[in-house]
N, CA, C and O atoms as CSV, one atom per row, in Angstrom:
chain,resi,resn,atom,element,x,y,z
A,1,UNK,N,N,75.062,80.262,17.333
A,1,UNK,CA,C,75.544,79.674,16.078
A,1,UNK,C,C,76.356,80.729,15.342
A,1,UNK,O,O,75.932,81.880,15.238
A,2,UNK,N,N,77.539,80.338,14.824
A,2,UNK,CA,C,78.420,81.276,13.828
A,2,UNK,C,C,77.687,81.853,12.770
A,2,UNK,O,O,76.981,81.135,12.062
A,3,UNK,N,N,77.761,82.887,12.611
A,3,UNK,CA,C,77.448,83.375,11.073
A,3,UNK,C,C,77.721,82.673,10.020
A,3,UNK,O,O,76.715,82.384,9.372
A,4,UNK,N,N,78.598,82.330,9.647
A,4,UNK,CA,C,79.050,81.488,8.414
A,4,UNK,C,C,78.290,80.099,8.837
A,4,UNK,O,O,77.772,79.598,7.839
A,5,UNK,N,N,78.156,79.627,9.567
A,5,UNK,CA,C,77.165,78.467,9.546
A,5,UNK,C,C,75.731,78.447,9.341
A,5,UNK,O,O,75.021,77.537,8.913
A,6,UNK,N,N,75.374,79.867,9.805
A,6,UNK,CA,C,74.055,79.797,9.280
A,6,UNK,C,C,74.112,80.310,7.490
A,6,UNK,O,O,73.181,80.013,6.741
A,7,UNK,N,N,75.360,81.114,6.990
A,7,UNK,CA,C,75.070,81.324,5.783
A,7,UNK,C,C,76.138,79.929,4.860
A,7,UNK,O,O,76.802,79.949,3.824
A,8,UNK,N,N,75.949,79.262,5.499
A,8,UNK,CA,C,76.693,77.734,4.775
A,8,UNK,C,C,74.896,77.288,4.675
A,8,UNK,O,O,74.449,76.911,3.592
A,9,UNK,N,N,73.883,77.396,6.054
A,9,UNK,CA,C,72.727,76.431,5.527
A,9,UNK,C,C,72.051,76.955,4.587
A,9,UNK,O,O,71.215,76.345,3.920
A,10,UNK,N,N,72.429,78.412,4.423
A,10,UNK,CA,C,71.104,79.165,3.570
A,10,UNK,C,C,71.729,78.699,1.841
A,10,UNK,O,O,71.110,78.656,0.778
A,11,UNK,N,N,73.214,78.395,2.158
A,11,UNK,CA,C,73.429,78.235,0.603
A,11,UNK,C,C,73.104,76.894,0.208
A,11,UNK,O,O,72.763,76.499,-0.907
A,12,UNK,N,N,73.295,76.068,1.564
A,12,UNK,CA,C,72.406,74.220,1.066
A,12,UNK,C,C,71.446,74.441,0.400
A,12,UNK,O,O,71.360,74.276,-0.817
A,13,UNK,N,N,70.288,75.001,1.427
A,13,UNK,CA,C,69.205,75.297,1.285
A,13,UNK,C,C,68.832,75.942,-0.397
A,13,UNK,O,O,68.023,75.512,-1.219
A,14,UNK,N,N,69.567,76.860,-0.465
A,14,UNK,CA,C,69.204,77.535,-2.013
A,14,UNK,C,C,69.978,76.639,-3.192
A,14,UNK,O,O,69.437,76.969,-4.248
A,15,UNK,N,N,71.050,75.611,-3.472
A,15,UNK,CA,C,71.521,75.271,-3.648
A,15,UNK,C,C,70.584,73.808,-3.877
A,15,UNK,O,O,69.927,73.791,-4.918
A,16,UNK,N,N,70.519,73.014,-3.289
A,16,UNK,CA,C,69.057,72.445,-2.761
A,16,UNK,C,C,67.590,72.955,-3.973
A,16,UNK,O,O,67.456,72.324,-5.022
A,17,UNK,N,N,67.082,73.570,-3.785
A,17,UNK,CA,C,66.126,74.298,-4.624
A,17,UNK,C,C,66.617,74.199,-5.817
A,17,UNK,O,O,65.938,73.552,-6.614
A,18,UNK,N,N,67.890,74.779,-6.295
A,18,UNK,CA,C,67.906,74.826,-7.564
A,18,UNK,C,C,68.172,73.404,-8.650
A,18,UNK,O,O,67.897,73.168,-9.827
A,19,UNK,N,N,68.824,72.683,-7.589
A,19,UNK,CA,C,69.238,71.368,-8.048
A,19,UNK,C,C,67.566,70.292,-8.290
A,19,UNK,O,O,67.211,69.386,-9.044
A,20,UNK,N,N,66.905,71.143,-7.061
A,20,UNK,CA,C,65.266,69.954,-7.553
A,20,UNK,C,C,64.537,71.029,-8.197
A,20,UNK,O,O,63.361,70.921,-7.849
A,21,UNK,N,N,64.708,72.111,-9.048
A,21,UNK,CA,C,63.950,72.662,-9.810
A,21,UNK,C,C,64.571,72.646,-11.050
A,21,UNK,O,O,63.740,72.541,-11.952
A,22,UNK,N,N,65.739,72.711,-11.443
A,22,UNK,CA,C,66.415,72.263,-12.853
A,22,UNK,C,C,66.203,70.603,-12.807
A,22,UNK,O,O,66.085,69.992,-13.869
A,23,UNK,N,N,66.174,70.121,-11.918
A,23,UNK,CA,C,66.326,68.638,-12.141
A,23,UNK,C,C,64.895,67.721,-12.667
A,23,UNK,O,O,64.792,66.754,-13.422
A,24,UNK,N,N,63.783,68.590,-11.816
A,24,UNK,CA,C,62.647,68.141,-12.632
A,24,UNK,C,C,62.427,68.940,-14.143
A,24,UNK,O,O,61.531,68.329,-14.725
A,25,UNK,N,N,62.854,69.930,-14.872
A,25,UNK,CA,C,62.616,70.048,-15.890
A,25,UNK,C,C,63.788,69.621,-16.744
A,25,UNK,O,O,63.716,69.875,-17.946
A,26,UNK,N,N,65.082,68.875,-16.179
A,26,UNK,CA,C,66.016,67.834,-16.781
A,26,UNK,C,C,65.810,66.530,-16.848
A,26,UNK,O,O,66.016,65.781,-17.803
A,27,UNK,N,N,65.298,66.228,-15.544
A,27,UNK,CA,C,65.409,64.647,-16.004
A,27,UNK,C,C,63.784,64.043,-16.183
A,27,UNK,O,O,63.595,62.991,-16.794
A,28,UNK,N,N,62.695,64.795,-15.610
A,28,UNK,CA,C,61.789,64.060,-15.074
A,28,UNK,C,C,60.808,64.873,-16.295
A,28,UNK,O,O,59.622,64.543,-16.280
A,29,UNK,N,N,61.248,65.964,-17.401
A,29,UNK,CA,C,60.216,66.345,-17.865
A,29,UNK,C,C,59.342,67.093,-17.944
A,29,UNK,O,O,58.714,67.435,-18.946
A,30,UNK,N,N,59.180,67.556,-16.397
A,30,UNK,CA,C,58.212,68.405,-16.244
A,30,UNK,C,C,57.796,69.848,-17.137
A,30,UNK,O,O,58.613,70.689,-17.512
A,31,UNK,N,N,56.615,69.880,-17.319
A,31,UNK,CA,C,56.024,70.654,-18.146
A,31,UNK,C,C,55.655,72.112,-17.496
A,31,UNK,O,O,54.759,72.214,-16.658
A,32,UNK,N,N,56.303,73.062,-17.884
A,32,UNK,CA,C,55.775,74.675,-17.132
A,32,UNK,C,C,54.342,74.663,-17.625
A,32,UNK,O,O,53.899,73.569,-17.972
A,33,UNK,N,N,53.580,75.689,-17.701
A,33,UNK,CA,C,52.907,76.744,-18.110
A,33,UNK,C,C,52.909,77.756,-18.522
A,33,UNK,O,O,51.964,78.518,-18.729
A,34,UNK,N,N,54.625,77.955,-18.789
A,34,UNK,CA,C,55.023,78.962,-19.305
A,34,UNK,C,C,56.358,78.733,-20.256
A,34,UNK,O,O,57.110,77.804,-19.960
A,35,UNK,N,N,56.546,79.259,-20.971
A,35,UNK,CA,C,57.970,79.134,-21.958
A,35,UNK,C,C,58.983,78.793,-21.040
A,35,UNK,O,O,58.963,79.412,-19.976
A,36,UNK,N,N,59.810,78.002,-21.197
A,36,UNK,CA,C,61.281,77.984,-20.359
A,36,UNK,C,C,62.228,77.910,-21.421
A,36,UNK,O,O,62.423,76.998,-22.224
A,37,UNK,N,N,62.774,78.997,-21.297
A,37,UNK,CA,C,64.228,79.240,-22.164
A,37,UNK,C,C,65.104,77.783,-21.819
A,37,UNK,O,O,65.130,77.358,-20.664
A,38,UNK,N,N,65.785,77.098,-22.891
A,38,UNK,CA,C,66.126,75.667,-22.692
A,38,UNK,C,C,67.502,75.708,-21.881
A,38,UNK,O,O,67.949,74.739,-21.268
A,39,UNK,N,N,67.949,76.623,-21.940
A,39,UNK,CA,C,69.086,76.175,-21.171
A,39,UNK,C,C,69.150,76.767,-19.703
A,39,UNK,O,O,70.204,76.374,-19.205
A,40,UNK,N,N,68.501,77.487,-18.889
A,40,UNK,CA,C,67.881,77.948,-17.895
A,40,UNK,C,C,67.992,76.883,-16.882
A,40,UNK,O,O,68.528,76.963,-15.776
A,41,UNK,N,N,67.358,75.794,-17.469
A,41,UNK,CA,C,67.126,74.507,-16.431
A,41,UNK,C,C,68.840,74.300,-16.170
A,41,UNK,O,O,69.356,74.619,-15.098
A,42,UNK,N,N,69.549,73.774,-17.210
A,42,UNK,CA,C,70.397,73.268,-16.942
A,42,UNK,C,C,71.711,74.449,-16.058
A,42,UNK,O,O,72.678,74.031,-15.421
A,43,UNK,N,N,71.358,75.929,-16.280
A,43,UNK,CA,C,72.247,76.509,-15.628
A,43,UNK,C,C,71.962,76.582,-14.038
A,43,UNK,O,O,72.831,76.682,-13.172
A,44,UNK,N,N,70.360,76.503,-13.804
A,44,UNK,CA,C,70.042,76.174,-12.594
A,44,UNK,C,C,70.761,74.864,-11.977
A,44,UNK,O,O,71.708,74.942,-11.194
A,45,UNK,N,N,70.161,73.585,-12.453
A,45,UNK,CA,C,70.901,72.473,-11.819
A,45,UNK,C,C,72.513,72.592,-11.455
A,45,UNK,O,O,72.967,72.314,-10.345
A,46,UNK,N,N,73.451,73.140,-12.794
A,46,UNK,CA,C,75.012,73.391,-12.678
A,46,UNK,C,C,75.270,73.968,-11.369
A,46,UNK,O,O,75.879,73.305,-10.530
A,47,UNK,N,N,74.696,75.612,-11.022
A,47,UNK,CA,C,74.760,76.272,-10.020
A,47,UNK,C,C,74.207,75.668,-8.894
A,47,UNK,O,O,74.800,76.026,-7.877
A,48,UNK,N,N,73.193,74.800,-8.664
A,48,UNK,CA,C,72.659,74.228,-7.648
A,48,UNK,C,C,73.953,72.907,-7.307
A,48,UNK,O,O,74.121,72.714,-6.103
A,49,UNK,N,N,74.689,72.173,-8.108
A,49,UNK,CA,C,74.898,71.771,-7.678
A,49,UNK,C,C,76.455,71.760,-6.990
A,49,UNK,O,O,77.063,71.071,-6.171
A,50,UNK,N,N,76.699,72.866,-7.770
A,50,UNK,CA,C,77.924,73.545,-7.623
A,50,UNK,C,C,78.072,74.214,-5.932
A,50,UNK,O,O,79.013,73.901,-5.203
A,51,UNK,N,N,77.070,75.075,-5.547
A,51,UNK,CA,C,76.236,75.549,-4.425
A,51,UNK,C,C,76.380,74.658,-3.464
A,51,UNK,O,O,77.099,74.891,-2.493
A,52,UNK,N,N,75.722,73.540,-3.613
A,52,UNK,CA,C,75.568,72.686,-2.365
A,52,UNK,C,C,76.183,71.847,-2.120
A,52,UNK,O,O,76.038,71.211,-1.076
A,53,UNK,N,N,77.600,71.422,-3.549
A,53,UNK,CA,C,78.554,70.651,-3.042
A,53,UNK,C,C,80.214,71.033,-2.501
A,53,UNK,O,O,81.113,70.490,-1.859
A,54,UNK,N,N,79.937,72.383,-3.249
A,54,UNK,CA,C,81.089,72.957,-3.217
A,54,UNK,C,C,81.218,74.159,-2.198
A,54,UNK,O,O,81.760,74.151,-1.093
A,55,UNK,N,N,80.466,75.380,-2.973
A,55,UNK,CA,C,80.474,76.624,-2.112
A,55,UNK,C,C,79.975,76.479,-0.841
A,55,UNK,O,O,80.494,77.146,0.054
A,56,UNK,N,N,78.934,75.625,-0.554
A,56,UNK,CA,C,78.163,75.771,1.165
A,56,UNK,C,C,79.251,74.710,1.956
A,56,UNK,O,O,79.158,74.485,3.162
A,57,UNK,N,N,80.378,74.046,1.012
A,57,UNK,CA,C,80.805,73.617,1.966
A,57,UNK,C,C,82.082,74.477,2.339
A,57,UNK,O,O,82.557,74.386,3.471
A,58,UNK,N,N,82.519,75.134,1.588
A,58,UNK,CA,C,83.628,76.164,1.812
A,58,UNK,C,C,83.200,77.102,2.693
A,58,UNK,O,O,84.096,77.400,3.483
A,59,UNK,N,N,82.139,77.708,2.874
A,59,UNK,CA,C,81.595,78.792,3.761
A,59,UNK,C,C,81.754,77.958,5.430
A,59,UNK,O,O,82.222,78.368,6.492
A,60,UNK,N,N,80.896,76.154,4.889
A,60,UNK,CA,C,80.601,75.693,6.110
A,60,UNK,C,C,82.208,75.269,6.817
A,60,UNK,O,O,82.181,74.892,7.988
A,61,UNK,N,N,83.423,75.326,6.188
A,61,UNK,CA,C,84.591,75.020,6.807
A,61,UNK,C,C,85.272,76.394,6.971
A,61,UNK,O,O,86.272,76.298,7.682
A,62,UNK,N,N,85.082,77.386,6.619
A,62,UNK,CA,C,85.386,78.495,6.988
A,62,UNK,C,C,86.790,78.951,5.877
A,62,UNK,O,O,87.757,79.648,6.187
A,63,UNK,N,N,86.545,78.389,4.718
A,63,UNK,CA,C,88.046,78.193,3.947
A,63,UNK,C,C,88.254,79.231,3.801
A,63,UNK,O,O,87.541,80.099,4.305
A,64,UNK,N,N,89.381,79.518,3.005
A,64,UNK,CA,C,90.021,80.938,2.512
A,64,UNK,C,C,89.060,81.077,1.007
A,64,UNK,O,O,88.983,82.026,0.227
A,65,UNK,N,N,88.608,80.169,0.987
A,65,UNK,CA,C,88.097,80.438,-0.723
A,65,UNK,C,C,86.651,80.534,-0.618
A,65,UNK,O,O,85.919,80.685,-1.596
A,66,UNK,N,N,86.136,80.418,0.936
A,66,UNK,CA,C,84.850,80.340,0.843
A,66,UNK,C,C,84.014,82.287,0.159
A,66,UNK,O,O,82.909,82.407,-0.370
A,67,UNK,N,N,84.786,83.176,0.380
A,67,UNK,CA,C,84.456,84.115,0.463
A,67,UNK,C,C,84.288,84.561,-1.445
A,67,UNK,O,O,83.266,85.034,-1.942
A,68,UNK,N,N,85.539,84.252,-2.178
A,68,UNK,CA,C,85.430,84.401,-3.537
A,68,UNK,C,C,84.720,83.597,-4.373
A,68,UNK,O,O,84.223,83.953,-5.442
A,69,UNK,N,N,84.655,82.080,-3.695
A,69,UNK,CA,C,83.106,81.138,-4.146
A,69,UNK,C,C,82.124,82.039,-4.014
A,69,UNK,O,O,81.840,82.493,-5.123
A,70,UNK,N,N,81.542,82.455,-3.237
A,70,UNK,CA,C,80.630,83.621,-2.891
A,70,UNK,C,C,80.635,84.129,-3.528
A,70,UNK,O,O,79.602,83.811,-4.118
A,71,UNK,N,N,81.225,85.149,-4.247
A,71,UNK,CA,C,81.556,85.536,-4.506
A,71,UNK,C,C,81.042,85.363,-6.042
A,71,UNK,O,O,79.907,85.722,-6.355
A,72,UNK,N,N,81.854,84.851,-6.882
A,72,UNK,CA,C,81.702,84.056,-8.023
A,72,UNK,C,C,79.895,83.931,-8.215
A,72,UNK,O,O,79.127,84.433,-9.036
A,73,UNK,N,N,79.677,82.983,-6.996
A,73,UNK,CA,C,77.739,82.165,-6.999
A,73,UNK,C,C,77.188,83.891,-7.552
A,73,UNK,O,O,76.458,84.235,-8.482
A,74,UNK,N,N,77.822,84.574,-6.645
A,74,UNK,CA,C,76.588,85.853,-6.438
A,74,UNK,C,C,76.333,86.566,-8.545
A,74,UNK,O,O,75.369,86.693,-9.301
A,75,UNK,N,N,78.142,86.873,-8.653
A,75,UNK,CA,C,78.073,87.826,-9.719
A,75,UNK,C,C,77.359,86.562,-11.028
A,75,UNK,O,O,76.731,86.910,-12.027
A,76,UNK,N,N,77.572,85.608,-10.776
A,76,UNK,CA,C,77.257,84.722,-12.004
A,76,UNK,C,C,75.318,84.471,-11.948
A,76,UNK,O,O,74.503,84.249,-12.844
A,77,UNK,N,N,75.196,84.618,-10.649
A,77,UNK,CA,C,73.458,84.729,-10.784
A,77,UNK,C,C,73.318,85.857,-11.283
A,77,UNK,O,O,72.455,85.928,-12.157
A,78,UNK,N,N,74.047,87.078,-10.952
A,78,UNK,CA,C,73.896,88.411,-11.506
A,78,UNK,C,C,73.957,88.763,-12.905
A,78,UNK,O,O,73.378,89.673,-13.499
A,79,UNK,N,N,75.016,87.604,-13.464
A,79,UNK,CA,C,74.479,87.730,-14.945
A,79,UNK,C,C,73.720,86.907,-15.755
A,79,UNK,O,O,73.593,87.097,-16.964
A,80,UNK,N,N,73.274,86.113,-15.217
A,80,UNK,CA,C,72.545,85.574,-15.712
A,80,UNK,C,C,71.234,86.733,-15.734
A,80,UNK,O,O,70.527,87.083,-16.679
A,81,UNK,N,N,71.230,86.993,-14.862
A,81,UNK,CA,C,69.950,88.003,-14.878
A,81,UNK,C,C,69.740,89.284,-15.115
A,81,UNK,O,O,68.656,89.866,-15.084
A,82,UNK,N,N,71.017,89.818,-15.408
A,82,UNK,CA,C,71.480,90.832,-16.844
A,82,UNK,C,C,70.622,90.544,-18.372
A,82,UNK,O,O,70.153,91.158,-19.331
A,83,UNK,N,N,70.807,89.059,-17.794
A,83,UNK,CA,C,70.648,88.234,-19.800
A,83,UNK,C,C,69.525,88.344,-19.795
A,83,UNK,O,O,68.976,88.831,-20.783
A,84,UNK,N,N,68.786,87.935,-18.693
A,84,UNK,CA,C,67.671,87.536,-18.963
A,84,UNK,C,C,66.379,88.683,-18.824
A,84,UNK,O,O,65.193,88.511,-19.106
A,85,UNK,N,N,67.192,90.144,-18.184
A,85,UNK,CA,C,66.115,91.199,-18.522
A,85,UNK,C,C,66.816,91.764,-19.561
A,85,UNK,O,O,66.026,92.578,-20.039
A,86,UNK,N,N,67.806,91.804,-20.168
A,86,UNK,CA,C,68.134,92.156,-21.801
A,86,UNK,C,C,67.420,91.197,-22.670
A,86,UNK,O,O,66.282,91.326,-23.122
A,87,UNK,N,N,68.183,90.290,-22.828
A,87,UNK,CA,C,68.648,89.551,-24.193
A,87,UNK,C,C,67.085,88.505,-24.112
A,87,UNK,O,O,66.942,87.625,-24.961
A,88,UNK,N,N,66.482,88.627,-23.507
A,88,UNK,CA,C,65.507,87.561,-22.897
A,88,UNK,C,C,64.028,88.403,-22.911
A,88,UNK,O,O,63.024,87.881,-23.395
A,89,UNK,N,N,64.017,89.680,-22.360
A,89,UNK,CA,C,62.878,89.973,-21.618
A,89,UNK,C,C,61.653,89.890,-22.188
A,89,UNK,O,O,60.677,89.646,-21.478
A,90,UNK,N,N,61.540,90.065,-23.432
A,90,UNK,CA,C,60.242,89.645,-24.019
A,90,UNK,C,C,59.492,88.368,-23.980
A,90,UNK,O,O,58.268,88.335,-24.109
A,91,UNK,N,N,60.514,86.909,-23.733
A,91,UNK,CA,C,60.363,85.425,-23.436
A,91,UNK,C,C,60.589,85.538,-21.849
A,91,UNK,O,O,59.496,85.586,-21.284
A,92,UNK,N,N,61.271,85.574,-21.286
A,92,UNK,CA,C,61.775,85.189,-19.813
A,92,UNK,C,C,60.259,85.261,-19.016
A,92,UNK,O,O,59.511,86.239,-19.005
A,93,UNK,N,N,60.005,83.818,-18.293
A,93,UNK,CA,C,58.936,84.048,-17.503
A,93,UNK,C,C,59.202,84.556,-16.108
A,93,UNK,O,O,60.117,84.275,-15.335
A,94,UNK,N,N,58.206,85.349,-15.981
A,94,UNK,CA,C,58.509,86.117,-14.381
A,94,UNK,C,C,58.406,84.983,-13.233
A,94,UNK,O,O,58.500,85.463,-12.103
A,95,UNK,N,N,58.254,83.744,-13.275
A,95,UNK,CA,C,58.690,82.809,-12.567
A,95,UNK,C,C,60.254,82.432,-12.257
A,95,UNK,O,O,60.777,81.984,-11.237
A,96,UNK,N,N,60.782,82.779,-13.504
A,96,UNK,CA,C,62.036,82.479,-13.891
A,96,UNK,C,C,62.999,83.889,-12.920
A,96,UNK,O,O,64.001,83.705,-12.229
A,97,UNK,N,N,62.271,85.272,-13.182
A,97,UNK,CA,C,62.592,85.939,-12.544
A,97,UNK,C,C,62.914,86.084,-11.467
A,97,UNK,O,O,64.052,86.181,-11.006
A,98,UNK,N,N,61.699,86.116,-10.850
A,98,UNK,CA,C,61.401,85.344,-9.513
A,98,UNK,C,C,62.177,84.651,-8.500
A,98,UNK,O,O,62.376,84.875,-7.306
A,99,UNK,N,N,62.607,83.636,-9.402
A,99,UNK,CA,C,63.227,82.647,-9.048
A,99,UNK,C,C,65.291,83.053,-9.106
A,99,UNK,O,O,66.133,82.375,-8.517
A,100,UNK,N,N,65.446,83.710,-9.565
A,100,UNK,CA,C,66.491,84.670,-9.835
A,100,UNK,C,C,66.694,85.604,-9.116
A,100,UNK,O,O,67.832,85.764,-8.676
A,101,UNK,N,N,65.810,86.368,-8.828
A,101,UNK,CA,C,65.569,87.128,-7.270
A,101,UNK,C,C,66.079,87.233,-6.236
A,101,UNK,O,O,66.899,87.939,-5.649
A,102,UNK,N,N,64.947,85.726,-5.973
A,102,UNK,CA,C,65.150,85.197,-4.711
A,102,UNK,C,C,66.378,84.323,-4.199
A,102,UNK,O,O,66.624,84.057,-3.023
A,103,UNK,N,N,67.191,83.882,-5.465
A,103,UNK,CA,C,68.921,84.046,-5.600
A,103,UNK,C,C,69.862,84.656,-5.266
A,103,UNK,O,O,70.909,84.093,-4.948
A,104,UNK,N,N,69.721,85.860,-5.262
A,104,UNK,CA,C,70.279,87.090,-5.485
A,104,UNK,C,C,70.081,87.450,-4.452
A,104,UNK,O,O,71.050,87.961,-3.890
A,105,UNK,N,N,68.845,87.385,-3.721
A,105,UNK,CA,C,68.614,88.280,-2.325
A,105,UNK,C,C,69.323,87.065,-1.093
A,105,UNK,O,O,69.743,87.326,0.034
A,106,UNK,N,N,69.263,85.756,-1.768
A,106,UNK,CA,C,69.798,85.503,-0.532
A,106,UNK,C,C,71.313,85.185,-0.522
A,106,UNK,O,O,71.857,84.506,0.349
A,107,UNK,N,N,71.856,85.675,-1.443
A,107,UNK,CA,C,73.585,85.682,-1.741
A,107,UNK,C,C,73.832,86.900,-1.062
A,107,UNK,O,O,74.869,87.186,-0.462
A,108,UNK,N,N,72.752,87.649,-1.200
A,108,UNK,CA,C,73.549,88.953,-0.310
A,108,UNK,C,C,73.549,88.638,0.636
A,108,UNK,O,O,74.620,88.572,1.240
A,109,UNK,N,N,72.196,88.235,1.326
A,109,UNK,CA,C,72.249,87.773,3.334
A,109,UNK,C,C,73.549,86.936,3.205
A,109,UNK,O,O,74.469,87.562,3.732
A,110,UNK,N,N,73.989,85.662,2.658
A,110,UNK,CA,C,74.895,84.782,2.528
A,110,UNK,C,C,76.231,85.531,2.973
A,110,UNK,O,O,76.851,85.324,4.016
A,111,UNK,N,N,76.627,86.676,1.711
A,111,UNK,CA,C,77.616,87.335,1.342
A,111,UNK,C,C,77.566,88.173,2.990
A,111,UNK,O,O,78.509,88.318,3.768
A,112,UNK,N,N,76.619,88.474,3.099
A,112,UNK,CA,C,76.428,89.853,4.490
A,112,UNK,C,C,76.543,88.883,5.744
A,112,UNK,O,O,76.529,89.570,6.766
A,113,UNK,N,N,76.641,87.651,5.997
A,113,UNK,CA,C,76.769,86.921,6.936
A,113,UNK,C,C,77.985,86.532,7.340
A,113,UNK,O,O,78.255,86.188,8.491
A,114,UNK,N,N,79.110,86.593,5.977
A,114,UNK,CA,C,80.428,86.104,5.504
A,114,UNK,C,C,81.049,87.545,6.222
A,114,UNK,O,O,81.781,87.521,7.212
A,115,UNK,N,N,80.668,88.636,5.616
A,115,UNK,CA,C,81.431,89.827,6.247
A,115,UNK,C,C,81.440,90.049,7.728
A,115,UNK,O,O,82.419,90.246,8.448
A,116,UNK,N,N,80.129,89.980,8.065
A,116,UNK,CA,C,80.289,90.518,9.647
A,116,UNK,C,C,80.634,89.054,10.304
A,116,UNK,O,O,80.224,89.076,11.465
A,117,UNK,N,N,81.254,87.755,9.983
A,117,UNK,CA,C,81.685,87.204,10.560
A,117,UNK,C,C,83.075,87.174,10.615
A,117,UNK,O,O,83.648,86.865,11.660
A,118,UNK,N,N,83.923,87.580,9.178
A,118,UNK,CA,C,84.871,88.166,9.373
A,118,UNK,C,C,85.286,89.374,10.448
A,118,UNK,O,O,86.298,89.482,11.140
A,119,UNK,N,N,84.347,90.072,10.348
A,119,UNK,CA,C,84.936,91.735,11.064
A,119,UNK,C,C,84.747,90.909,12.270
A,119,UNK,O,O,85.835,90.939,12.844
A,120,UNK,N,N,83.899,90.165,12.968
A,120,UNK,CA,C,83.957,89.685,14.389
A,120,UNK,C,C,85.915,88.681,14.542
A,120,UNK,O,O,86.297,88.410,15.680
A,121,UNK,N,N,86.369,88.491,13.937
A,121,UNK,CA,C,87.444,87.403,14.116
A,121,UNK,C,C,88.881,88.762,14.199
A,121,UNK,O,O,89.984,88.601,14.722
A,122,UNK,N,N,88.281,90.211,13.395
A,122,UNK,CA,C,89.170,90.914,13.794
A,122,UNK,C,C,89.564,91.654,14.801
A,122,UNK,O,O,88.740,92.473,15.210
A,123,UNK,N,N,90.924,91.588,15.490
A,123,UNK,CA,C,90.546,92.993,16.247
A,123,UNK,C,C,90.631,94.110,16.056
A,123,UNK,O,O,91.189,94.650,15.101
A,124,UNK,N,N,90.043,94.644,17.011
A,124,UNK,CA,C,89.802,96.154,17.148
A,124,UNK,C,C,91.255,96.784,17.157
A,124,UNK,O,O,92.225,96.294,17.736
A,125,UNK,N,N,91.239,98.228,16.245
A,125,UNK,CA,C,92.627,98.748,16.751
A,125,UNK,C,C,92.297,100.066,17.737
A,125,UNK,O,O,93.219,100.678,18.278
């Protein structure tokens, strides 16, 4: 299997997650156990759905834009989570963290799947 195809499923996949974890505390209500900063949900769902309709499909067609979508997903989880150990950290639940993380760690595999599938399409000089 191509690299970029497996990092097109990992972005469904995460993309996926975020869209049914903002979506139950958007549409359905659901109640944490912990504080949820109010707009959190909804930047999750945006990015989730942004993720799994847009970016995993640019990676999964191999576009020219799939790489700066990437790109974009990665630094914009990155600030969000700037904000949220600044401007936040005394409220921000470590679920929330967590969950931000595990974002982040897999934009890099994503991002690191995108590169060495590039360097394979080049040749050698």
């Amino acid at each position: 299997m191509k690299l970029n195809k497996i990092a097109a499923i990992l972005a469904f996949i995460i993309g996926a997650m975020a869209i049914f974890a903002g979506g139950q505390v958007i549409f359905l209500g659901k109640q944490m156990n912990y504080y949820v900063i109010n707009w959190l949900p909804y930047y999750n769902f945006t990015m989730g759905l942004i993720t799994f309709f847009l970016t995993a499909l640019l990676i999964w067609r191999h576009s020219r834009y799939a790489m700066p979508a990437a790109l974009l997903t990665f630094f914009a989880h990155g600030t969000i989570m700037v904000i949220l150990l600044t401007a936040y950290r005394d409220v921000v639940a470590p679920d929330s963290i967590r969950a931000m993380s595990i974002r982040l760690v897999t934009w890099v595999i994503i991002l690191a799947l995108m590169y060495l599938q590039s360097r394979k399409k080049q040749p050698t000089a």
